[in-house]
N, C-alpha and C positions, 0 to 999 in steps of 0.2 A: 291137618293139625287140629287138636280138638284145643278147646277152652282153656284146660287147664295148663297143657304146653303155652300158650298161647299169654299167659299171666306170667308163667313162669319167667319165658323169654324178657317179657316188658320187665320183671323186677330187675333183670338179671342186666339189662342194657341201662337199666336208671339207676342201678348201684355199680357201675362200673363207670359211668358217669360223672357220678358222688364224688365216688374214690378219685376221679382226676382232677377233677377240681379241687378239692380237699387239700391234694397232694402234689399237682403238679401245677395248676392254674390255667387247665384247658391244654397245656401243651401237649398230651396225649391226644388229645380229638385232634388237635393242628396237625400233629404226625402221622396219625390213619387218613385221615381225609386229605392230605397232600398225599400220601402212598396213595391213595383212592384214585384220584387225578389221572396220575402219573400210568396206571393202571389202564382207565379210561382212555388216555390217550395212544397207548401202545397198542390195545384193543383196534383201537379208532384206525391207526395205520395198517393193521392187516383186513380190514374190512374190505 
């Protein structure tokens, strides 16, 4: 990954960020990071 991808990415996760907060009040982060979990754990039992 060079540099410039690399800023890119960072802009693109802090204005998708922005936007959920702005708009939703964090409930968007609540909902990937619960899907995240849930994710993790299903992972976890086929280990």
């Amino acid at each position: 990954m060079t540099n410039t991808i690399a800023i890119w990415l960072f802009l693109f996760i802090i204005a998708g960020l922005a936007v959920d907060y702005a708009l939703f009040g964090w409930d968007g982060l609540y909902v990937v990071m619960r899907a995240l979990t849930d994710l993790i754990r299903w992972l976890a039992f086929w280990r």
